[in-house]
Each structure stands twice: as C-alpha cells, then as structure tokens.
Legacy VTK file of the C-alpha trace (Angstrom):
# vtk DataFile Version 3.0
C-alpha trace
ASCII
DATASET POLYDATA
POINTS 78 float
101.659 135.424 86.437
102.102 132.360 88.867
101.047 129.125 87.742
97.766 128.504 89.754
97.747 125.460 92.427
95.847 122.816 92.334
93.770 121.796 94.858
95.758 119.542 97.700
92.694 116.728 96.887
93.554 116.791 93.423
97.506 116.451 93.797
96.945 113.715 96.219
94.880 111.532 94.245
97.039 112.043 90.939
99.823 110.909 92.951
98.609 108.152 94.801
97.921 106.740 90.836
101.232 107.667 89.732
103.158 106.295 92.550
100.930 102.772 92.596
101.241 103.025 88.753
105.843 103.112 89.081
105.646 100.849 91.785
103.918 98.060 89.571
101.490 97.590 91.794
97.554 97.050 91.729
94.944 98.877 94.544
94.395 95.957 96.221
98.169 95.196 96.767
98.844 98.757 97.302
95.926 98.883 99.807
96.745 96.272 101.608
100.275 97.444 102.153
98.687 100.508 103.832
96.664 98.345 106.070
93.419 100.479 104.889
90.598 98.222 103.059
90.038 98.274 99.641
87.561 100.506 98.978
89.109 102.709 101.054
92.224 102.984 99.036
89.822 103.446 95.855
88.215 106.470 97.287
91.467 108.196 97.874
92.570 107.355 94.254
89.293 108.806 92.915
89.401 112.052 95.300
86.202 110.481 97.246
87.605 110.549 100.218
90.783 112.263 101.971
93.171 109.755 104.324
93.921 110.528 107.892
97.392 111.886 109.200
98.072 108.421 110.108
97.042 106.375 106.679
99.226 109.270 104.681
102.385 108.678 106.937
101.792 104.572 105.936
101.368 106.034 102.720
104.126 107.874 102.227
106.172 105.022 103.824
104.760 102.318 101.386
105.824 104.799 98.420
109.169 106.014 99.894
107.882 109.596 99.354
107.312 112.685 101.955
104.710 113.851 103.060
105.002 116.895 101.394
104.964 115.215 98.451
102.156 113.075 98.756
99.763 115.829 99.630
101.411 118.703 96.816
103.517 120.916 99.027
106.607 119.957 97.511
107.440 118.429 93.701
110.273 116.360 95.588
109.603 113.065 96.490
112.040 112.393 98.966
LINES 1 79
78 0 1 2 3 4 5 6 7 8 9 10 11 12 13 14 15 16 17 18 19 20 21 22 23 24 25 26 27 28 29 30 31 32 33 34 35 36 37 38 39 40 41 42 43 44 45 46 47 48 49 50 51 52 53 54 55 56 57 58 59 60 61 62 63 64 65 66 67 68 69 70 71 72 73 74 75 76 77
C-alpha cells in the first residue's frame, strides 16, 4: 500500500517552518524578505491562510527551493 499524501496545505506550512527554522531566521525577518506583512506570513506558517502564485514564487526565491517543493509535489528542494 502507498504511503497516503498529505494535504498540499499541510506540506506547505511544515515547510515554510522548516525552511525559516535552517535558514536561522525569525517570521518577521522571513516575512519581510517576502515583502508580505507579518501576519500574513504567520497565517501561512499556521495553515490559516494559503499564499498567492506570486508570494510562493518570492517564497521559494527567499528559500532557494522550487516550487514544487514548497507546495509538496516534489521531496527535492532544488
């Protein structure tokens, strides 16, 4: 049997924690290199709220991952 997926929500707000988390950085600073307020960033850690095409491509680009990665299509970062 397959291992079951998780949810594309899920996988993007464990590894918006993890990345932040091996980059050293804190939510503000992390937020503020995506150009997105604070609160903003939050919500996508917590699985509140899911980002825009356009805030995951900054996204991606602040964490020097793909896209595919980001949102759980892929386990390869780059």
């Amino acid at each position: 049997m397959a291992a079951e997926k998780k949810p594309a929500t899920l996988l993007l707000k464990e590894r918006l924690y993890s990345l932040r988390k091996a980059k050293g950085l804190r939510q503000e600073e992390t937020a503020k290199l995506c150009g997105i307020g604070l609160s903003t960033y939050r919500r996508y850690e917590t699985g509140e709220r899911e980002p825009t095409a356009s805030v995951l491509w900054r996204i991606a680009d602040v964490f020097e991952v793909s896209l595919d990665y980001l949102i759980g299509r892929t386990d390869h970062g780059v």
